[in-house]
C-alpha positions in Angstrom: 53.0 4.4 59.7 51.4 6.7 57.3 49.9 5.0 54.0 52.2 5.2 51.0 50.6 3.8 48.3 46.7 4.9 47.8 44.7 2.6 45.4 45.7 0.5 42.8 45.4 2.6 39.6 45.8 0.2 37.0 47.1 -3.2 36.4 50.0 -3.1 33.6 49.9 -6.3 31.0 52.4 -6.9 28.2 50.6 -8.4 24.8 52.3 -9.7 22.0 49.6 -8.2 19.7 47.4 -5.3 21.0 44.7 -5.6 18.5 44.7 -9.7 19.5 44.1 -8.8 23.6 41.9 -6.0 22.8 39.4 -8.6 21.1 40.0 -11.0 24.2 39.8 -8.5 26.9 36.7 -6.3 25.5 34.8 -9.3 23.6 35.4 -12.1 25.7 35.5 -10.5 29.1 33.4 -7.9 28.7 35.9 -4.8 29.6 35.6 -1.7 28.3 37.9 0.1 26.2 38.5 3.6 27.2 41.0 5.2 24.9 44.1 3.8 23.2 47.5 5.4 22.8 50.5 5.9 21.1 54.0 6.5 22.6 57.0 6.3 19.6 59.1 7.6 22.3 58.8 5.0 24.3 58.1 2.2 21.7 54.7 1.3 23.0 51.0 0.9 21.7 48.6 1.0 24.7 45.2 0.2 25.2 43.2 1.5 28.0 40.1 -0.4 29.2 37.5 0.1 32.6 37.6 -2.9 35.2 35.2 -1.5 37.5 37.4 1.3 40.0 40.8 0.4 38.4 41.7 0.5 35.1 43.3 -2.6 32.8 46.2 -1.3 30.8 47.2 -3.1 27.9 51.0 -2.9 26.6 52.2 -4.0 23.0 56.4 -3.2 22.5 56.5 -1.8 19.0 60.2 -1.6 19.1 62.2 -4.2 19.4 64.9 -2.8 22.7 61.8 -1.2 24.1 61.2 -2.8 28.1 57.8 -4.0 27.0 59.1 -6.0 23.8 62.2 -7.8 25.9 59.9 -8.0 28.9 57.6 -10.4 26.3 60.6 -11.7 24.4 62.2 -13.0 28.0 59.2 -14.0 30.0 56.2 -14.2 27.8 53.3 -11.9 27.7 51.4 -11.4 31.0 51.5 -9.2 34.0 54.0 -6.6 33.7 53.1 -4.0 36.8 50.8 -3.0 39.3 50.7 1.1 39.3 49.5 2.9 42.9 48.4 6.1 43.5 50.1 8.4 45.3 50.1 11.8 47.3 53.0 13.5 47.0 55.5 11.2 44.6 58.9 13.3 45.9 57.7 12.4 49.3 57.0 8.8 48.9 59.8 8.5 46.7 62.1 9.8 49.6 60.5 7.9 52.4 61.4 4.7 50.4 64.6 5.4 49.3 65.5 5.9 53.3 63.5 2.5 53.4 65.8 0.8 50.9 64.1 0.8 47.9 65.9 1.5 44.9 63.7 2.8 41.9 64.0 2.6 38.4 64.7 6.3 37.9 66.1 8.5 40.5 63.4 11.2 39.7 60.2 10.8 38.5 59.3 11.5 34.9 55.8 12.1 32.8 53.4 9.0 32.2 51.0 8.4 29.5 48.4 10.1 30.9 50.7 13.3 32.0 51.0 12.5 35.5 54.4 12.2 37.4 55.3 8.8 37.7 58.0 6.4 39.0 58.6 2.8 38.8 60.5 1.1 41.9 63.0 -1.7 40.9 61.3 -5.3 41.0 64.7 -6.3 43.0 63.2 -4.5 46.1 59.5 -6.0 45.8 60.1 -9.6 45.5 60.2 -9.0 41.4 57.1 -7.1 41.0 57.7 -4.2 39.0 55.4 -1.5 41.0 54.6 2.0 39.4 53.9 5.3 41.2 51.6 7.6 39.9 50.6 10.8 41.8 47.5 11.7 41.4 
């Protein structure tokens, strides 16, 4: 069977306070920020930092029905999803739909950094949220 999913790309955790993990991830452990973002659209604040060859991304809900803020709201802050590379999203998107999956959106749409991406349903990956990001 062919590889679907590449390398991890980045590891997705949901803060209560960006500004509050910043300080703890970049002082206390020693990661680097990279850039930080602003999505309105989406109702998130995000903070990019370097671990090494994968990148730590750091999610603050600014608005209150936004996933990240009722992700927090319902289950704390914490890990919220692991994000794989891809080649060809339409393809793997396809061979796991015939596998089953079921994803989040039926089509992929634009990510932060302007990449197609797609998140499959944590229902068919024993409730880890999984992103796809074709790179």
């Amino acid at each position: 069977m062919q590889s679907r999913l590449e390398t991890l790309d980045h590891i997705g955790i949901a803060v209560r306070n960006l500004e509050d993990a910043k300080k703890m991830f970049s002082d206390t452990l020693g990661l680097v920020l990279i850039r930080e973002q602003e999505l309105p659209e989406r109702g998130l604040k995000i903070a990019f930092l370097s671990a090494g060859s994968t990148t730590v991304e750091l999610l603050e809900g600014i608005e209150p029905d936004s996933s990240v803020a009722k992700f927090v709201e319902q289950r704390g802050p914490g890990i919220h999803h692991l994000c794989f590379e891809v080649d060809g999203i339409d393809r793997v998107m396809r061979e796991l739909t015939d596998s089953g999956v079921r994803f989040v959106d039926a089509t992929p749409r634009l990510g932060s950094e302007g990449k197609p991406i797609a998140f499959i349903h944590p229902k068919s990956t024993l409730g880890v949220l999984i992103e796809l990001i074709e790179k």
